[in-house]
C-alpha positions as CSV (number, residue, x, y, z in Angstrom):
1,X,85.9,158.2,87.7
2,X,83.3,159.2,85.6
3,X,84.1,162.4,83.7
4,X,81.4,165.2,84.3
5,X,79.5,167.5,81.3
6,X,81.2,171.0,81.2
7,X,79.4,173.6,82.8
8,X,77.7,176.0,79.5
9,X,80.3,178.8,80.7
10,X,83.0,177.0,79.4
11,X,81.4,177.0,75.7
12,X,83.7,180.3,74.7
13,X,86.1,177.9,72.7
14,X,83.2,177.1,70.5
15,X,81.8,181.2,70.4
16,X,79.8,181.4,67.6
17,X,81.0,183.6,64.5
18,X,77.7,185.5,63.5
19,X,76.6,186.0,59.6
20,X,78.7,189.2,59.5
21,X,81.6,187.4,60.1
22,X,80.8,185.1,57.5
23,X,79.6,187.6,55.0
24,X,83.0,189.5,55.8
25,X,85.2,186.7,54.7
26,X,83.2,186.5,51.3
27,X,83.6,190.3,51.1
28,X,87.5,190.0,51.5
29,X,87.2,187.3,48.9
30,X,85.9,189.9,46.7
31,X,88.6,192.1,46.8
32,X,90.8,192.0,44.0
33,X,93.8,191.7,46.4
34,X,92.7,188.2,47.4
35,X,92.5,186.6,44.1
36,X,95.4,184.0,45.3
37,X,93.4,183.0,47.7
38,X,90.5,182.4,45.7
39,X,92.3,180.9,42.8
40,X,93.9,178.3,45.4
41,X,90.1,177.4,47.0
42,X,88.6,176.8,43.6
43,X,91.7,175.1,42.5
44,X,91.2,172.4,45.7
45,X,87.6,172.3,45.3
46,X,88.1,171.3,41.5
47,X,90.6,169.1,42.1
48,X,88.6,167.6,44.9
49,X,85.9,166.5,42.5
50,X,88.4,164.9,40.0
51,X,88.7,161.7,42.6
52,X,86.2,159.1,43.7
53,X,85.0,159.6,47.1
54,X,87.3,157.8,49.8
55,X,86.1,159.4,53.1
56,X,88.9,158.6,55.5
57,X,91.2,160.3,52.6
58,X,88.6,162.8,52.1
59,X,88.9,164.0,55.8
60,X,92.7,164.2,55.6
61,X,92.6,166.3,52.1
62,X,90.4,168.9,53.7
63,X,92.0,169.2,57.4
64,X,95.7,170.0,55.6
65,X,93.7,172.3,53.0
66,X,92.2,174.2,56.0
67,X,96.0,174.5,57.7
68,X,97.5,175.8,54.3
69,X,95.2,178.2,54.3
70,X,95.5,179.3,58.1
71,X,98.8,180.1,57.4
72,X,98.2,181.7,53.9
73,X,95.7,184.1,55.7
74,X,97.9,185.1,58.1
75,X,101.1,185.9,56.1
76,X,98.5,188.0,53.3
77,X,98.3,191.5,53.3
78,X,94.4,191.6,53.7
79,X,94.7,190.1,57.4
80,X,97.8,192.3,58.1
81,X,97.6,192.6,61.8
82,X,94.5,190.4,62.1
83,X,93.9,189.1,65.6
84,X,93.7,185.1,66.3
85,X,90.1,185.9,66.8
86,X,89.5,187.5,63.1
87,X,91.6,184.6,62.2
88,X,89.3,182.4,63.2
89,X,86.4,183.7,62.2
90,X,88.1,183.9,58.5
91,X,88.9,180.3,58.7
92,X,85.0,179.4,60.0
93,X,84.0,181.4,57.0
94,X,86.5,179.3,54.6
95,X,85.0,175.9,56.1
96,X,81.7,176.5,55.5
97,X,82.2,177.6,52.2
98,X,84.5,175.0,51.0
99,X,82.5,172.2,52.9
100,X,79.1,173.7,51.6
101,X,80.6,173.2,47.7
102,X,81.5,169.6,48.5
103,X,78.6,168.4,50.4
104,X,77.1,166.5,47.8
105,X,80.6,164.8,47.7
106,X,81.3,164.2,51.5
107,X,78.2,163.9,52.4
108,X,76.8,160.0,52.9
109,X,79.4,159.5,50.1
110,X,79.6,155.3,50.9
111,X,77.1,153.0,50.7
112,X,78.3,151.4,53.8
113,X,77.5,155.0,55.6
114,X,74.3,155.2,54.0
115,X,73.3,151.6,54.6
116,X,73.8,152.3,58.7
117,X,72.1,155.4,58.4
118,X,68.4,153.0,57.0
119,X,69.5,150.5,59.9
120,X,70.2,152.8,62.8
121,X,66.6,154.8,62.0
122,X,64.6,151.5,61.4
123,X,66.0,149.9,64.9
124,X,65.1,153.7,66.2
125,X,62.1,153.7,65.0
126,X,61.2,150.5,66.8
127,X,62.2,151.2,70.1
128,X,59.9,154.5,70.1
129,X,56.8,152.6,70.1
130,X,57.7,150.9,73.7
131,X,61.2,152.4,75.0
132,X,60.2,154.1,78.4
133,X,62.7,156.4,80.7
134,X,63.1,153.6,83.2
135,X,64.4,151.2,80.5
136,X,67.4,153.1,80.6
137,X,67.5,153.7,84.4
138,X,66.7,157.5,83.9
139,X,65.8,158.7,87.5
140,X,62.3,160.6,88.0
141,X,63.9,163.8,88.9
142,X,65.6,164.0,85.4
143,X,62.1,163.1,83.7
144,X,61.3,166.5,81.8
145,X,59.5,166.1,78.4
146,X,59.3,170.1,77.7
147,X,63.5,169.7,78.1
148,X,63.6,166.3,76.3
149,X,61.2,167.9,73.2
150,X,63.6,170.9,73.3
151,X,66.7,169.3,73.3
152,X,64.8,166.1,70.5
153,X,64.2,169.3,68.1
154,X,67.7,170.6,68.4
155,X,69.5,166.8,67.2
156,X,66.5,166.9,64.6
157,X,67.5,170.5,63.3
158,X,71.1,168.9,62.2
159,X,70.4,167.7,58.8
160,X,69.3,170.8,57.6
161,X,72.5,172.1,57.7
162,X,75.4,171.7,55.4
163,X,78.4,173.0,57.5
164,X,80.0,171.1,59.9
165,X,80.3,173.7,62.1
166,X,76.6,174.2,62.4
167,X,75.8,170.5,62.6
168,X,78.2,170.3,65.2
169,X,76.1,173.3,67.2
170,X,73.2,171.4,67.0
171,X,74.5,168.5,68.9
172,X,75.6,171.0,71.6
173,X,72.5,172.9,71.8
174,X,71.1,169.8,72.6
175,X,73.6,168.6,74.7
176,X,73.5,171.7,76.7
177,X,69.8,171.5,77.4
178,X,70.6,167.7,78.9
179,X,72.9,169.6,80.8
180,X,70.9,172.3,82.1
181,X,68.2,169.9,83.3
182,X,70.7,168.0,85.6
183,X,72.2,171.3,86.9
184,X,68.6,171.9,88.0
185,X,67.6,169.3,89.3
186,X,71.2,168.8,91.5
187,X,70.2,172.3,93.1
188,X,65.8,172.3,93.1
189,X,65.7,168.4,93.9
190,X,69.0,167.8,95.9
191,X,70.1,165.3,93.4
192,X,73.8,164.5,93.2
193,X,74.9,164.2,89.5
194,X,76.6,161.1,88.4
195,X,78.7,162.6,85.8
196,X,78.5,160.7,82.6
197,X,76.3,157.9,84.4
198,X,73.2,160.5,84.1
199,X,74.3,162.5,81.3
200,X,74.1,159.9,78.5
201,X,71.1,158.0,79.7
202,X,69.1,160.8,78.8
203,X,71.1,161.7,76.0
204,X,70.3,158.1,74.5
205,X,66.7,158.5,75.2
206,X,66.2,161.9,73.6
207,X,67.9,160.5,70.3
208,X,65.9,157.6,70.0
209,X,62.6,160.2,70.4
210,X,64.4,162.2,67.8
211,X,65.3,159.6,65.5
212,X,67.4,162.3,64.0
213,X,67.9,161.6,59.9
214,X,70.7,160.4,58.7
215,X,72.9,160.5,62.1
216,X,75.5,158.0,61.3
217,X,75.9,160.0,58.5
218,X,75.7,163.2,60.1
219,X,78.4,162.4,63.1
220,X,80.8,160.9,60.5
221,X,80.9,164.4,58.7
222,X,81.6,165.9,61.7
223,X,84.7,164.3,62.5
224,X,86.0,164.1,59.4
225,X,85.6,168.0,58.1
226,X,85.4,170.0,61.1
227,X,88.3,171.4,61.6
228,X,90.2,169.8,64.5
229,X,91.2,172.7,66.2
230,X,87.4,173.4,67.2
231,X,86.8,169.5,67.8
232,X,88.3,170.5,71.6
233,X,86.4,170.7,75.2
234,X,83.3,170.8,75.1
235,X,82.6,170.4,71.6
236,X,84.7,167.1,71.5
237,X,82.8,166.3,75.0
238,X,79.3,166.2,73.7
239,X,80.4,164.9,69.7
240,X,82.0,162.2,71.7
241,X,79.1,161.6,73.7
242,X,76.5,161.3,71.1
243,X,78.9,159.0,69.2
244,X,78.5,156.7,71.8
245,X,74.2,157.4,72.2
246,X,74.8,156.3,68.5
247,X,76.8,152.7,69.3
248,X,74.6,152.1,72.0
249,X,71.7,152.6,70.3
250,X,72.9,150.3,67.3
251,X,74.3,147.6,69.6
252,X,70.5,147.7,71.7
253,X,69.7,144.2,72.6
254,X,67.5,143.5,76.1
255,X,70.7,142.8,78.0
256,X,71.1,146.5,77.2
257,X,68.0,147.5,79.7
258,X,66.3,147.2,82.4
259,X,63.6,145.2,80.8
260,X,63.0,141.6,80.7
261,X,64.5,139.4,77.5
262,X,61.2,138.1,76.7
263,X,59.2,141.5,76.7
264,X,61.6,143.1,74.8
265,X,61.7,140.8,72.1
266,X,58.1,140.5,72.1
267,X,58.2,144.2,71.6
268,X,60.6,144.5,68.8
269,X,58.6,141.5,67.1
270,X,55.3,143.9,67.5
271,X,56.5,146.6,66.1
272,X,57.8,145.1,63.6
273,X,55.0,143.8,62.7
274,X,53.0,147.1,62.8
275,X,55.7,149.0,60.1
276,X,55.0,145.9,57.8
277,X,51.7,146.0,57.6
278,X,51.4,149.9,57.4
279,X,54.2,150.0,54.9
280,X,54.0,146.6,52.8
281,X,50.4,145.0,53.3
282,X,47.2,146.0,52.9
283,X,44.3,145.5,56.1
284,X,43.1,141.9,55.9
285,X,39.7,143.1,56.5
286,X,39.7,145.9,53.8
287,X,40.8,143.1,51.4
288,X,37.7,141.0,52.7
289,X,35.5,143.9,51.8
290,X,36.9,144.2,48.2
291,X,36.4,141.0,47.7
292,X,32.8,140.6,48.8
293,X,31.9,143.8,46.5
294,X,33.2,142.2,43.4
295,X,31.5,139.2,43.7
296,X,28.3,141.7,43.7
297,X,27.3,141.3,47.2
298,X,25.8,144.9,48.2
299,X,27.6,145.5,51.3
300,X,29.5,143.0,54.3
301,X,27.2,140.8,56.1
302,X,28.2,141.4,59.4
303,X,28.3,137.6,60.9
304,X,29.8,137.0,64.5
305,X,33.4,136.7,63.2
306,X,32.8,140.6,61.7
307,X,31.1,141.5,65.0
308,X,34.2,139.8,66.9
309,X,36.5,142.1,65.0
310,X,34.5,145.2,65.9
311,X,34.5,144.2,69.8
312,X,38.7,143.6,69.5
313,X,39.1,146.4,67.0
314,X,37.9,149.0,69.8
315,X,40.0,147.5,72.5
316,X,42.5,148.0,69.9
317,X,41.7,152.0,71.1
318,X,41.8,152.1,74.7
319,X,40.9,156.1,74.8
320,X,37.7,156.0,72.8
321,X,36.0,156.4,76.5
322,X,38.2,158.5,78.1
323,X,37.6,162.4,78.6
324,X,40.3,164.9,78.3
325,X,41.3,165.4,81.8
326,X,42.3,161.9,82.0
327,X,45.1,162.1,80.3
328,X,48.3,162.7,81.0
329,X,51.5,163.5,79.5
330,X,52.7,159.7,79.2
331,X,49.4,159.2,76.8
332,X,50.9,161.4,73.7
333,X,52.8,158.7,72.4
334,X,50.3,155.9,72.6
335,X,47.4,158.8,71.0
336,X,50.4,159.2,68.3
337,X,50.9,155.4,67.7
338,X,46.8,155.0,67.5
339,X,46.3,158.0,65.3
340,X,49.6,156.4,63.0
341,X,47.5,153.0,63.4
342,X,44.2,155.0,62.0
343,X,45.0,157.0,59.2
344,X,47.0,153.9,57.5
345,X,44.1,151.8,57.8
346,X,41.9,154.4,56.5
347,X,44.3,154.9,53.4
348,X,44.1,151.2,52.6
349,X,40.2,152.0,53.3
350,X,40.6,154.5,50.2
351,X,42.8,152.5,48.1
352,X,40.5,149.4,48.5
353,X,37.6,151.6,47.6
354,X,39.5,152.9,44.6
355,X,40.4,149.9,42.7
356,X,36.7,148.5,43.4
357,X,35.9,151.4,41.4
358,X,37.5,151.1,38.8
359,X,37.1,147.4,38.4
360,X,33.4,147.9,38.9
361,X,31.3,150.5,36.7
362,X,28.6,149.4,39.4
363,X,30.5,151.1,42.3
364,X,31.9,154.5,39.6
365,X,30.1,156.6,42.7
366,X,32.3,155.0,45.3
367,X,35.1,156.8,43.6
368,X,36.5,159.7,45.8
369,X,37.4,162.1,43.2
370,X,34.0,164.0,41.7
371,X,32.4,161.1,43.2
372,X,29.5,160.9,45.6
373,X,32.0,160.9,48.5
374,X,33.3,163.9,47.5
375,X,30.1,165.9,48.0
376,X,29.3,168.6,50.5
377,X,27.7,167.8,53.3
378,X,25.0,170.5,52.1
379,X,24.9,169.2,48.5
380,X,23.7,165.8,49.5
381,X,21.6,167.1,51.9
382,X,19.8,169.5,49.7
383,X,19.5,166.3,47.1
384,X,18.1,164.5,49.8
385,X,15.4,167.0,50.1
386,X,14.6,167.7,46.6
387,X,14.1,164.0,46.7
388,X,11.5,163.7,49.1
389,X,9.5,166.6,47.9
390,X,9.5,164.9,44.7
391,X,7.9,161.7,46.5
392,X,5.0,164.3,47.9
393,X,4.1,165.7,44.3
């Protein structure tokens, strides 16, 4: 049996400790009364630094640290009567602090780790110019791009953080929005939720939409520094969850989808093909072009092969006839993948123009900086004008 997402009330094991809580810890480390507990952080986080980075050991060095320190909070004099809460909240304090002065350390520490991250968000990358909801069997009713864009921004909002803790909320904000949408739909749309069999369909999609940076990464610091009394319910629910969004994802192949073997790979192959060429090689035709100015010819004789390429080129842009109202939703990404498609070629377009400048004291007002280019509209206008009055005198 399937196991089903936890409802959001049952989120109070994971209840946030606000930036007063946090700031009150740092002011109890001010007190001069705490200076054994300060001297014992610094001491670890020294220490930490002395040895080279071994992440599975890393993880072990910091989850004892935090359980020394639970105990050596609630035995001082400063938390004298404390409550488990305040507890808490002091220890939430002490992981982000000690975790945020190790970062650089812990963080993506391996090459191996930072090697999956570049693989895992290439293969990502990929899959967003053709992966569509039904690949992955999501059902119509659970097809929501305002949720999916909320719940993409959350995952993407994770790297910006530096603290476990709040990496880890970002994954359940997200999660919880994926959550909320079933819940909806099971009561407007008289849909019966298959557990974990709709859950992490969606949950794959909106991470590959994301592409969220350095996720391997990102999930790996998780489980090794958050402390593993919080890494419980529905905190260990969703982190599980996108874990396994994250093997999927990796592991892909056509078998993987509801899509035939032959499309996919065609697909892949495509795309491929489209990040090479906006990345690594120039436009053939640009090239062309340079070529044809510096053997002097004035400008491209447009013969039937040029022609030819004008024809496919607009096909190339299937919305150049198409009015607003024809569009729907579904259209974003393919306008996104076009207007991608444009401004690269029209950077090789400046680059090609640029090196014929400079190779060429013919073509010096091709140049884009203080060039002719770079005029006003008005200013060559207004030239344009002084010439011909100068024609009439």
């Amino acid at each position: 049996m399937e196991a089903t997402p936890p409802s959001p009330s049952s989120s109070s094991s994971l209840a946030s400790p606000t930036s007063m809580e946090f700031y009150d810890f740092l002011d109890r480390m001010r007190n001069p009364a705490s200076l054994d507990l300060v001297r014992s952080i610094k001491s670890f986080i020294v220490s930490f630094s002395f040895y080279p980075a071994n992440p599975e050991n890393d993880g072990k060095k910091v989850q004892d640290f935090f359980m020394t320190m639970e105990v050596a909070l609630r035995d001082h004099p400063l938390w004298a009567g404390a409550s488990d809460n305040e507890i808490d909240c002091a220890m939430e304090g002490l992981e982000k602090y000690v975790m945020t002065k190790l970062f650089s350390r812990t963080f993506a520490c391996s090459p191996e780790d930072t090697k999956f991250d570049r693989e895992i968000a290439e293969k990502i990358s990929l899959l967003q110019t053709f992966l569509r909801p039904e690949h992955l069997d999501i059902p119509a009713v659970l097809r929501n791009e305002a949720s999916w864009l909320l719940a993409e921004k959350e995952l993407q909002k994770m790297n910006s953080f530096k603290a476990p803790r709040e990496k880890l909320q970002c994954i359940m904000n997200c999660c919880r929005v994926i959550n909320n949408l079933l819940l909806n739909a099971s009561m407007s749309e008289n849909h019966v939720l298959a557990g974990a069999d709709d859950f992490l369909p969606v949950l794959i999609y909106v991470t590959i939409k994301a592409n969220p940076p350095e996720l391997h990464s990102n999930l790996r610091f998780i489980q090794l520094y958050r402390r593993q009394a919080k890494l419980i319910s529905e905190a260990a629910y969703y982190l599980t969850n996108l874990i396994s969004a994250k093997s999927f994802i990796a592991d892909l192949n056509a078998r993987s989808l509801s899509i035939n073997e032959i499309e996919f790979e065609e697909n892949m192959q495509a795309a491929r093909g489209a990040n090479k060429l906006a990345h690594d090689e120039p436009d053939p035709a640009v090239e062309e072009m340079a070529v044809r100015r510096r053997q002097g010819n004035p400008g491209p004789s447009f013969t039937m092969s040029d022609k030819e390429r004008i024809m496919k080129g607009r096909s190339t842009y299937p919305f150049m006839e198409a009015k607003a109202g024809e569009l729907t939703v579904g259209d974003v990404e393919r306008l996104l993948g076009i207007y991608k498609d444009v401004v690269n070629k029209y950077a090789h377009l400046s680059e090609a123009f640029r090196q014929l400048s400079l190779s060429k004291p013919e073509f010096h007002h091709l140049e884009g900086t203080g060039g002719l280019f770079a005029q006003p509209p008005q200013a060559s206008i207004r030239k344009d004008k002084e010439s011909i009055q100068g024609r009439g005198e």
